[in-house]
N, C-alpha and C positions, 0 to 999 in steps of 0.2 A: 581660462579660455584656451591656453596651449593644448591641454592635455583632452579637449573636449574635440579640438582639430583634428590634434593626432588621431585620438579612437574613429573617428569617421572617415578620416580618410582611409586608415585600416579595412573597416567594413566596407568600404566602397571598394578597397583592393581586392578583397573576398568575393564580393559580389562581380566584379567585373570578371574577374580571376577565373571564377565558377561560370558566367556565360558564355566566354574566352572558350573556357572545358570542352562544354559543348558545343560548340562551336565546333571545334577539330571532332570529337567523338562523329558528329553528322559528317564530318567530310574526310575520316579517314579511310583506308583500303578494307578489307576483309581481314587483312591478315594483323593489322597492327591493333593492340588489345587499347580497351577504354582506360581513360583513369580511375582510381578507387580511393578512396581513404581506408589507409595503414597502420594500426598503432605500433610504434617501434620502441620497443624498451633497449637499456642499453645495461651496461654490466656491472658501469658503478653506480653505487649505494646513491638513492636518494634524500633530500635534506634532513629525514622524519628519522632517519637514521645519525642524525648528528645532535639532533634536540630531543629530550625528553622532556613530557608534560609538566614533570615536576621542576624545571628550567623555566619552562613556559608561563607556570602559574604564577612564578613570583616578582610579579613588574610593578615597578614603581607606578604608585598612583597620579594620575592627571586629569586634572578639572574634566567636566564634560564639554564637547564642544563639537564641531566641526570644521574639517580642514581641508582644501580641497588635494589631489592628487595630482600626478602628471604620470602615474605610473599603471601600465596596461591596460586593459580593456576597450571596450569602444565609445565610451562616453563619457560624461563630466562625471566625475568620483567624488562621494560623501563619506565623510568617516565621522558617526556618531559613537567611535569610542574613542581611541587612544594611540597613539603614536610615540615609538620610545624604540632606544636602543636595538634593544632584541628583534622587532619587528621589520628594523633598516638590514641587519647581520643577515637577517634569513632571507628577505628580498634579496641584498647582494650575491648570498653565494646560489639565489635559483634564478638571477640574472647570469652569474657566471656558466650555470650547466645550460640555461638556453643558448647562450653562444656555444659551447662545446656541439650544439645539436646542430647550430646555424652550421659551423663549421665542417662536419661530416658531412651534411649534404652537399655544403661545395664541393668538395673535395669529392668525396662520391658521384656524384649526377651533376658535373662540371659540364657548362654549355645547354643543360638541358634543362625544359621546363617542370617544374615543381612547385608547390606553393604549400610551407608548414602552415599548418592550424592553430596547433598548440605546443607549448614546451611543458612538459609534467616536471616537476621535480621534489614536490613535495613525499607524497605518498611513493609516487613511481619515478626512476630517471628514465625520463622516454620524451615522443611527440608523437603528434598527429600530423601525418603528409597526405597533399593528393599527390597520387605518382601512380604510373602503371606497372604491370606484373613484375616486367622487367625489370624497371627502378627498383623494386620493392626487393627483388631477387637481388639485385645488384646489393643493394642494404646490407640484409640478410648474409649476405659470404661477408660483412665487415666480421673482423675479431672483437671489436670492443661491443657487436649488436648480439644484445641477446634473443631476443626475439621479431618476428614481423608478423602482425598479423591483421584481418581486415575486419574494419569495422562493421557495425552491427548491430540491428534495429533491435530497438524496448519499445515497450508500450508501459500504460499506466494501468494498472490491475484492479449538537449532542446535545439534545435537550434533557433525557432524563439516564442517559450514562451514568454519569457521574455517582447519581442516586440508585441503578442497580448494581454497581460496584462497590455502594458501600462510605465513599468518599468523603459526604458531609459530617459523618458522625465518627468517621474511623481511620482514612489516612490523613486527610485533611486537617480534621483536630489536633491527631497528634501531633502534627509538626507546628500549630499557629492557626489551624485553619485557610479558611482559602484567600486570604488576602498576602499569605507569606509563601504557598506550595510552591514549591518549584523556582523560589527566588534564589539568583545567582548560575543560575545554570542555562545555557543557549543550544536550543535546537536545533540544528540545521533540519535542512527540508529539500531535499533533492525533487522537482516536481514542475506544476505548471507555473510559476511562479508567484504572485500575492496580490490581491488589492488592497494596494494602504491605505484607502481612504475607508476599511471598514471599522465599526466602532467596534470590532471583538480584536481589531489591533491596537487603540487608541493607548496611551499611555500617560493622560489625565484623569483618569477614572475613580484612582485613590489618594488619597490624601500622607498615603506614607513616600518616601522619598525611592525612591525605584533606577537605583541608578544601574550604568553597562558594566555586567561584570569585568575586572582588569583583564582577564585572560584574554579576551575576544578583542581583535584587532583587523574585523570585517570591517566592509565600504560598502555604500550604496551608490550605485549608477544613476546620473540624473538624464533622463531624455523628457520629450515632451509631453509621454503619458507617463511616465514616475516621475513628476518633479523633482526641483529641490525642495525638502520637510518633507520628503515624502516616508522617510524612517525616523526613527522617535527612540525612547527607551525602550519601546517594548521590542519593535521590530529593527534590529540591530545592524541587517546589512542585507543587502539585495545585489545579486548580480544574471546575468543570463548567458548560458552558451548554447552560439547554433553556428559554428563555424563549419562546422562537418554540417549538415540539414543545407545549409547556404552553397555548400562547391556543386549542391547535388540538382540545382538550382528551382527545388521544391517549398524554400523557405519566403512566404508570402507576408513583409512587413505589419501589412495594412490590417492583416488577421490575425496573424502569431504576435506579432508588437515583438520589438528588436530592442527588449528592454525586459525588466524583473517583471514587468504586470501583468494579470492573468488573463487572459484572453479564452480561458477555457473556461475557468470556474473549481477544478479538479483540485489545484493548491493552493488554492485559499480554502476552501474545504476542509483539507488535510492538515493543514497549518492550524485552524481554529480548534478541528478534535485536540492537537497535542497540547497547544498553549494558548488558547481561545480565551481572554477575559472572561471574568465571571460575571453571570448575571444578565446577559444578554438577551432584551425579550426579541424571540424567536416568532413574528409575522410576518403572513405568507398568504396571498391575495385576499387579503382583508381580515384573516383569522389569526388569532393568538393559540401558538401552540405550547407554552410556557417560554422558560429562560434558561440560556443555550451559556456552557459553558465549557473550557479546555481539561484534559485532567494535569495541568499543572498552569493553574491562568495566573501565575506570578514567574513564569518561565520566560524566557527572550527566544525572538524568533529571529533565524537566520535565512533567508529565502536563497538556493541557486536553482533557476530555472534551467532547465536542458530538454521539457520535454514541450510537445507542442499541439494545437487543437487538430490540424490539419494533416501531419502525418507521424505523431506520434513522436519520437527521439532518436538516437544511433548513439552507440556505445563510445565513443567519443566524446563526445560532448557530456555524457556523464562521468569518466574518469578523470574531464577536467573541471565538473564541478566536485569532484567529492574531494578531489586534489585540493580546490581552493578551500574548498568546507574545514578539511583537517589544519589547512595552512593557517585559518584564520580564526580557531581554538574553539570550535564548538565542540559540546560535551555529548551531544548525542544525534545521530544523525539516520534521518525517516526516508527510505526509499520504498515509496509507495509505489514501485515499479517494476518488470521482471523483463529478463529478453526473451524477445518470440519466436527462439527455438535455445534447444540446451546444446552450449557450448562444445564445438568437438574437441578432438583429443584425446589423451589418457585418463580424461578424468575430468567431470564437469570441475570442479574445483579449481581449475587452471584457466580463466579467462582475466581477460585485461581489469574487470568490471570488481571480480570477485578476491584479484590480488592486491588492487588498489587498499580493498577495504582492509586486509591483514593485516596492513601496514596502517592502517589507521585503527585498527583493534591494538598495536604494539604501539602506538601514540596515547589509548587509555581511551577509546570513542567505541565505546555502544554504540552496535549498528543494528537497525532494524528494518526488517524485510518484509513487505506484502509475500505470503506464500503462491498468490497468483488465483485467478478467476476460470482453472482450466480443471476445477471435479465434475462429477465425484468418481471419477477412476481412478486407480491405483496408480503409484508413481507419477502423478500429473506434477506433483510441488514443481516449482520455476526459482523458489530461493535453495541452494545447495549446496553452502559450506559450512561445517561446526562455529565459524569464527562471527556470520550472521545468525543475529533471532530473528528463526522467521517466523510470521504469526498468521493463524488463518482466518476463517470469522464463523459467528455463531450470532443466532438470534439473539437479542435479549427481550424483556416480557413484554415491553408493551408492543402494542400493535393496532394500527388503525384499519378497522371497516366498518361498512355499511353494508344495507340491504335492498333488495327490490318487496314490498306485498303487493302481490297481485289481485284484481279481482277475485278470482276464482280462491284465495286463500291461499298461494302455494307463496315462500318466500324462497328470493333466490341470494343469495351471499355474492357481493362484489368488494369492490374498492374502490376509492376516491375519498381526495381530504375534503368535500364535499360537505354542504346544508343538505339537511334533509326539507321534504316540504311540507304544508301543514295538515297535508289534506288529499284526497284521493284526487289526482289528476286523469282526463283520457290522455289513452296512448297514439302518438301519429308517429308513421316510419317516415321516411326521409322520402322512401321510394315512391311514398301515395300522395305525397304534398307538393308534388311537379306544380311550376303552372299551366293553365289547362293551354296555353301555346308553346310550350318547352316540350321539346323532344330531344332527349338526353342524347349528349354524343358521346360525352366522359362514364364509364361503367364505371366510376369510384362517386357518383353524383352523390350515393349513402352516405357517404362520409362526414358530410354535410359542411365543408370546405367552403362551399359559395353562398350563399343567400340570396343570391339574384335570381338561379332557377328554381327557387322554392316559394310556394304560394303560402305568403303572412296570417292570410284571413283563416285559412286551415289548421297553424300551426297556432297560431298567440293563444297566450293560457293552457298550453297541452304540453304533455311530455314529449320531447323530440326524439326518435330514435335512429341512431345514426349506427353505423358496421364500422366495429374495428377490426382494420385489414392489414395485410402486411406492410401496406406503404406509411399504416403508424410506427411497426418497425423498424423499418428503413428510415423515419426520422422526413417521409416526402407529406405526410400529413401528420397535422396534430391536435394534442386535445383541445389546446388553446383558439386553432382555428376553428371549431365545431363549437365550444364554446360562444364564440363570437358570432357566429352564426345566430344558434339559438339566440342571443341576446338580440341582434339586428331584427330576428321574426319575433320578439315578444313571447318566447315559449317561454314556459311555467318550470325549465329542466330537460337536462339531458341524460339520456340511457345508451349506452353504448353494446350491442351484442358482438360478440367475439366470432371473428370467422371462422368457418371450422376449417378453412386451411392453414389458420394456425396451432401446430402441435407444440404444447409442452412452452410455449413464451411465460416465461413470469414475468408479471405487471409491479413493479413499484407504486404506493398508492400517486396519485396524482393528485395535484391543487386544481381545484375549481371557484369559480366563484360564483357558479351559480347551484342550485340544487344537480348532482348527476351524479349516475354510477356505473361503475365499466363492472362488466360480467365476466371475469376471466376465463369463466369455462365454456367449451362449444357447445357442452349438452344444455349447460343449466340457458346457453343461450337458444336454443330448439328449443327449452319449456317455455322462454319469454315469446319467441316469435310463433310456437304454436297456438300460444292462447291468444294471442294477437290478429291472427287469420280467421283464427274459429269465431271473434267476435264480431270481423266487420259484417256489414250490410250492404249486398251491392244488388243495385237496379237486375231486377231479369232479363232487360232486353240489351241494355247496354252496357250491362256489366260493371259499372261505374259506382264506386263507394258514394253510398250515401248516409252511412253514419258508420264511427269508428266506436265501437263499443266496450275498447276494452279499457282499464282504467288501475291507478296504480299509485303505491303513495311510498316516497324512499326514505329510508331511517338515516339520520345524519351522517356522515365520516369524519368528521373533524376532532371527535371524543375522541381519546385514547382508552382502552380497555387493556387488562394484563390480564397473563397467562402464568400459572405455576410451571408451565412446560418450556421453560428455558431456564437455562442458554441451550439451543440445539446448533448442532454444525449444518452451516450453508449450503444445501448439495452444488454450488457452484466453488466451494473454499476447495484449492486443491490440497489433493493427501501425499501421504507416504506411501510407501517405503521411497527414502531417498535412491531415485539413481545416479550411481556412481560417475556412469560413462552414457556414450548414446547406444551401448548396447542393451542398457536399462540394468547394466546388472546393479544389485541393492548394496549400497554404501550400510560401514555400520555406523550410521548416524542416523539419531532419530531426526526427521520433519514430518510438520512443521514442531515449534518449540513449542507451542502453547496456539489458543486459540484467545481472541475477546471482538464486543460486538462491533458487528460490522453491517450487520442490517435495519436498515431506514432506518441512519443515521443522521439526525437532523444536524446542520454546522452550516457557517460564513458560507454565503458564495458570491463570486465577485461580479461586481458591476459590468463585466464585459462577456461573462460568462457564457457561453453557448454549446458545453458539453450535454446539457440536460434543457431541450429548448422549451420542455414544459416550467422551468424558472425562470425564462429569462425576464431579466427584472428586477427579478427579485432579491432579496438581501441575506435569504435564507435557502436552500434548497437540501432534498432530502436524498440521500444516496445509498448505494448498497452498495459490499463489495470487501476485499480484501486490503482494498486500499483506504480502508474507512478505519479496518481492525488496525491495522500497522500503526498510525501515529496516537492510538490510545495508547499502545505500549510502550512509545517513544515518547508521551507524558509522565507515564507511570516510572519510566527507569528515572526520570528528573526528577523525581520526588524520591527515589531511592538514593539516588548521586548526592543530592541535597542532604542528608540526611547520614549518606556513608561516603565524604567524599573522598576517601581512600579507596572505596571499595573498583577493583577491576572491570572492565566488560563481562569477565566468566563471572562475575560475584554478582553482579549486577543479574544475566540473566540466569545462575542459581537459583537467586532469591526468587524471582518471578516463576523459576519452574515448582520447587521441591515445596511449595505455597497451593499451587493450583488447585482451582476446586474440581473434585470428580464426579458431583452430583449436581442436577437443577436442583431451583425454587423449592422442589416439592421432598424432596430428599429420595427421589429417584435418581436411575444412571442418565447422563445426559446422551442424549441422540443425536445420530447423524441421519442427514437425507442421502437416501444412496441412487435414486434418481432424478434427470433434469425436470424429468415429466412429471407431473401429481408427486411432485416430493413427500409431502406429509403424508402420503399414503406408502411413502416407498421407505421406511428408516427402520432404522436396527441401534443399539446401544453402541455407541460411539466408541473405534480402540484409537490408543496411541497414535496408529496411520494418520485417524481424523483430527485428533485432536492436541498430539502432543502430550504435554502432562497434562493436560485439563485447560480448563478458562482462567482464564487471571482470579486472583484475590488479590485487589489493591491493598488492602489492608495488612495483610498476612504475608505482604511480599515484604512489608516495613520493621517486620522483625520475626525474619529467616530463623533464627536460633543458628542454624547447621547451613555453610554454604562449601558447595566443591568451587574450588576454583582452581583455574590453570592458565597459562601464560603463552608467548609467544614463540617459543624453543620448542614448548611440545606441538601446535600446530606444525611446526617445521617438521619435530621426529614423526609426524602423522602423514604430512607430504612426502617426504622422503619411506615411507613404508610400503608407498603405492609402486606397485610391479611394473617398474620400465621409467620412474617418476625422476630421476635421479638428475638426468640433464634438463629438464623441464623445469626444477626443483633452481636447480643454476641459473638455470635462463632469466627466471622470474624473480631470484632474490637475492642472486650472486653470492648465495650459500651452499658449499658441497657437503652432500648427507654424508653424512659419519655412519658408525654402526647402528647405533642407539635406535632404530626406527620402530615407532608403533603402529597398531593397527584402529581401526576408529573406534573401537570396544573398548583399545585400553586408554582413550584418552579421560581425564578425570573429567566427566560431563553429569551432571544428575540424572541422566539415565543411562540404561544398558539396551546394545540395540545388536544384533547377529545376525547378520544376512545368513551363515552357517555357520550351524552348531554340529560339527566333525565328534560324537561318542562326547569329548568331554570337554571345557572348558575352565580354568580359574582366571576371574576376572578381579582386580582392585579399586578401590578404591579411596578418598583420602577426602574426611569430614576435616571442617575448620568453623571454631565455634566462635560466634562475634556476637553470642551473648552472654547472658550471667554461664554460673557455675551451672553443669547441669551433668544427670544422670540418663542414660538412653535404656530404653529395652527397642529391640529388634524384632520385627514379624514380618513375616512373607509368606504370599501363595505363590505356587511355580505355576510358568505356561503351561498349557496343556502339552504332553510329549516331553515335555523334562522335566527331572528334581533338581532341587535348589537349596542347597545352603546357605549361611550366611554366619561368621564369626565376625567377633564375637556376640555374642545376643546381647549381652547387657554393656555396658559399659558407663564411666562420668567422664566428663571431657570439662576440664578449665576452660573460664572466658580466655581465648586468644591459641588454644592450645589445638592439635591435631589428633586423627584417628582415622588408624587403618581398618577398612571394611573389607573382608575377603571374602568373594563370591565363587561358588564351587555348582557349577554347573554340569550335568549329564541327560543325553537325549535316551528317550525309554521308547521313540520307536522313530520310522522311518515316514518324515513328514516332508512335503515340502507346503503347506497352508500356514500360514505365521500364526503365532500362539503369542499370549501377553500375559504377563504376570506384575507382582508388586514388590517390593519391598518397601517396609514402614520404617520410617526411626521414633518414637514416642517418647520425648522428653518428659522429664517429671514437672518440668516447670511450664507446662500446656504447648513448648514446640512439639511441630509435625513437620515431620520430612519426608516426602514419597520420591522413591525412587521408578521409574517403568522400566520393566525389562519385557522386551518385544526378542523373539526368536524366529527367523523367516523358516530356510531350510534346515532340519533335523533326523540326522544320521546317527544310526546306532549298529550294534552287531545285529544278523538275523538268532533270535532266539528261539523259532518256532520249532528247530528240531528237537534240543532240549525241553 
């Protein structure tokens, strides 16, 4: 009970603290500046720096149990793992560096008002202050401060997955199938945070013993909507930060929940793609869409919440969930989120957000990135450092529609997860079924919102036809309401035509529960309403319908049908070329790392959910986006981890890159959409920009033969290579660059990527074989505008043993249009290893005189 006091009265000081703020902010002068939230790193090493994973991993075993805490947060603490030694050692000395933090602000902004956030010390030594310019300036001239900088808003960016990846028969198996995937290893989940009461977290399901891995020594928060039992085996620890969202005094209890529970829908979602139990039937207003499952559903989930329904998140609050996530031994950790602009300075690479994670890449944590939802133009990607994989998203085959037949024989293509009906219905618009004393005031009456101004006797047994307008995208009207309508009047179904003042909106399909279909195009909606007009009947004198003639009969949506024409990239998945800076110039790193599916993806959504208010309700909902694609691959690395659990982050996404596949279904190139508008009308064959190396092979990612990997000394020699990076470099890891500095070409990554290629280049690189004995031959085509070598061509490499690849590059004319090329590695023992080599700008001597 102490520790339940403490945390509230905490947040009550946050809260009062934050109206306080505002408070002064309305009654200061012109001249005196508002408060802001600060992240302040300092200069000595933080704790991640004194422990190593492999310290971390080996703790004595203790029963299962729960024990309550007295130690930070804002609420009653649960801990369904373990408590021991090492975990008291590491608390202690990041109790000690938060006093060191308390201390400098006394002493600093002595007399004056302030109020910390946070203490970092795990990944980062730092905090979070509200404090104004000045404070913040005053900081900032400290000697032991290395940096001060201001916080900063992020935003958030599987029923037959599994089975287009291959899973049931190929990754799955081979480790035990899916009762065993991904057992032992914990997820973290940076996002909206979980619904525990859904059965795809449940963790009675199997009968084999499913205990918390030892490493993991997460807590879960008890408040009134996440009780206590509200985490299990499976789901291993739940916390939420909105300390910074709170000062700004934006953060609304009663909606966002001041607790792990989702109130969006968006991370329960997310959490069920990675580590979603298996076998989950997947019903959704009243239909069966099969059975929904995680790609590692014998994995643990670790929930921290930091973002929110109502105004999204701030980069604070995320650096002290990833801080806790690393502190608390998760092995892979899913940030389905991006900030909503690219970080300034010398170098996107350099924000508080993306240094946290380095230091939890040199802890042995697989970090996975949403590439972001801002294509399909160039340099849009939102995740930006070698040290995250970032992943973008691609269709995969199936896909749900329906159809309109009309009288006249014309059929028009819609969507909705819709019945279709049995039989030719007539059509009535919304607009002609007034009652005959209702004189419309509302110009959106179409939309069929109300049922009161609609006449029953006109509409029951007929197709209802109602306008989707832009206030369905705006979220002020919904399908659900017009739904309800129709029901109230006894119509036979709803048809919805698309306004032609919306350009270029894509429709995810929708749940209906009654027969309906939305028309997403304007034109094919002008065919529906011109045969519509052409059919009525209206009196000669008073102009008045007297019979609606036209009639119509909808093919169902609720079937799934596939396409050989996937996986294609998303035109909304953002591309490459990564920029470096916000002058956009191109970093040589490729993004995103790969692509997998990310569209209408069915998974968990949670009981409070109201991101998607056409689910709400519901237990399942269906979503699109790159934040779909991100925690497959944050699945799929837990079945790698499982499997290679020495293997690093760089081995880890090696394996997933030098794997990928480069062809759809059909054994064509896979495509990208390069427009928002009529996408499938707008695509071209898909380069590295879109895709990265390709789309995952789960299967093929479980046994790489050839992985590159590299560590956390050569990110440093890659930070320090950046022109002007040197004291930034200090600031950020209180390490001075030496000579030794690389450029992002020569970092050992499985691919080769040249913003400029200057006449000529030799590039290296360094295979490591972590399977049998094996023999290699070498092939490559060059980009257009350069030739390519490659020693040696042939080679055998021992299981455990290394080899040098040396790449000898020259531009053969004067380009600046990016060119992409391959190199193969062709084991004799059926590994494949693909290399991309992308070349942007390409300079050579003028040869025309000659």
């Amino acid at each position: 009970m102490k520790s339940f006091s403490l945390g509230i009265v905490r947040i009550m000081a946050i809260v009062v603290f934050g109206v306080l703020i505002w408070g002064i902010r309305c009654q200061e002068d012109a001249d005196t500046s508002p408060a802001s939230v600060f992240m302040v790193t300092l200069k000595q090493a933080p704790t991640a720096f004194h422990n190593s994973r492999t310290q971390r991993a080996k703790k004595p075993t203790h029963p299962f149990g729960f024990t309550s805490s007295s130690s930070g947060g804002a609420n009653t603490l649960e801990n369904p793992s373990f408590r021991n030694i090492t975990r008291k050692g590491r608390h202690h000395f990041g109790s000690r560096i938060a006093r060191v933090h308390d201390s400098l602000l006394r002493r600093v902004l002595k007399g004056e008002k302030y109020l910390k956030l946070y203490s970092y010390h795990y990944l980062i030594n730092g905090f979070a202050v509200l404090v104004t310019p000045e404070q913040a300036q005053k900081l900032s001239g400290r000697r032991e401060v290395a940096n001060v900088v201001p916080d900063f808003s992020v935003r958030t960016a599987t029923t037959h997955t599994p089975q287009f990846l291959g899973l049931p028969q190929g990754a799955w198996l081979q480790e035990g199938g899916y009762e065993t995937a991904g057992e032992g290893i914990v997820i973290g989940l940076i996002d909206t945070g979980i619904d525990p009461t859904h059965v795809s977290f449940a963790d009675g399901l199997s009968e084999n013993r499913y205990p918390v891995p030892e490493h993991f020594t997460g807590i879960c928060e008890v408040t009134r909507d996440f009780p206590s039992g509200s985490c299990n085996r499976k789901l291993v620890g739940a916390r939420h930060f909105a300390a910074s969202a709170i000062t700004r005094g934006i953060f609304n209890a009663s909606q966002d929940y001041a607790s792990p529970f989702d109130g969006d829908g968006h991370g329960t979602h997310t959490a069920s793609i990675a580590a979603g139990n298996h076998g989950i039937p997947v019903v959704v207003a009243g239909h069966h869409y099969g059975n929904a499952s995680g790609m590692a559903p014998r994995s643990h989930i670790a929930v921290y919440k930091a973002l929110y329904k109502s105004f999204g998140g701030f980069a604070a609050d995320v650096v002290a969930a990833i801080d806790q996530a690393a502190q608390d031994g998760v092995d892979v950790i899913s940030l389905s989120i991006t900030p909503n602009r690219r970080p300034p300075g010398i170098a996107t690479f350099f924000n508080p957000i993306d240094m946290a994670l380095l230091t939890a890449f040199k802890t042995g944590i697989f970090v996975v990135q949403a590439a972001g939802n801002t294509g399909p133009s160039p340099k849009s990607v939102s995740s930006f450092s070698p040290w995250i994989f970032t992943v973008g998203a691609a269709a995969h085959d199936r896909m749900y529609s329906n159809s309109i037949l009309l009288g006249n024989n014309i059929s028009i293509p819609g969507v909705g997860l819709a019945p279709g009906t049995d039989d030719d219905y007539t059509l009535v618009s919304a607009t002609d079924a007034l009652n005959d004393s209702e004189t419309p005031t509302d110009e959106y009456v179409n939309e069929c919102q109300d049922s009161s101004s609609l006449n029953q006797t006109i509409i029951q047994g007929n197709l209802l036809i109602c306008s989707y307008s832009i206030k369905f995208v705006l979220g002020q009207s919904t399908i659900n309401n017009a739904i309800q309508t129709a029901r109230n009047l006894s119509a036979a179904g709803v048809v919805f035509s698309m306004d032609p003042f919306i350009i270029g909106f894509q429709l995810n399909p929708v749940p209906m529960s009654l027969p309906g279909i939305i028309i997403p195009s304007a034109n094919d909606s002008k065919i529906l309403l011109r045969y519509y007009n052409s059919s009525l009947e209206r009196d000669p004198t008073s102009k008045k319908i007297i019979k609606f003639g036209a009639v119509a009969c909808i093919a169902g949506g609720v079937e799934a049908n596939y396409s050989n024409s996937a996986p294609k990239i998303m035109y909304y998945s953002a591309r490459g070329p990564d920029p470096e800076d916000t002058f956009l110039q191109d970093a040589d790193i490729l993004k995103p790392n790969l692509v997998a599916p990310g569209n209408f993806i069915w998974a968990a959504w949670s009981s409070g959910g109201t991101d998607s208010v056409e689910f709400l309700g519901e237990d399942f909902a269906m979503m699109s986006g790159t934040s779909m694609a991100a925690p497959h691959i944050a699945g799929l690395a837990a079945l790698i981890k499982q499997k290679f659990p020495l293997f690093s982050p760089s081995a880890i996404g090696s394996a997933l890159s030098t794997t990928a596949s480069l062809h759809d279904k059909d054994g064509g190139p896979i495509m990208a959409q390069r427009a928002y508008a009529n996408p499938d009308l707008n695509q071209s064959p898909a380069t590295p920009f879109d895709m990265g190396s390709g789309f995952v092979n789960a299967t093929a990612a479980l046994d790489p033969g050839l992985i590159f990997d590299l560590g956390y000394e050569d990110y440093m020699s890659f930070l320090c290579g950046i022109n002007g990076s040197a004291p930034v470099v200090l600031n950020y890891t209180g390490t001075t660059c030496g000579a030794m500095n690389v450029s992002g070409a020569d970092l050992n990554l499985p691919s080769i990527t040249l913003a400029n290629l200057n006449r000529s280049r030799v590039i290296q690189r360094t295979v490591t074989n972590v399977g049998r004995n094996e023999s290699y031959s070498v092939g490559w085509n060059a980009p257009y505008g350069v030739s390519m070598k490659v020693t040696p061509a042939h080679f055998f490499i021992a299981s455990g043993e290394k080899q040098v690849l040396t790449v000898f590059l020259n531009s053969t004319m004067n380009s600046s249009i990016a060119s992409f090329g391959r190199i193969g590695l062709f084991g004799d023992q059926s590994h494949v290893a693909n290399i991309h080599v992308s070349v942007v700008v390409k300079i050579t001597y003028n040869t025309t005189s000659s």
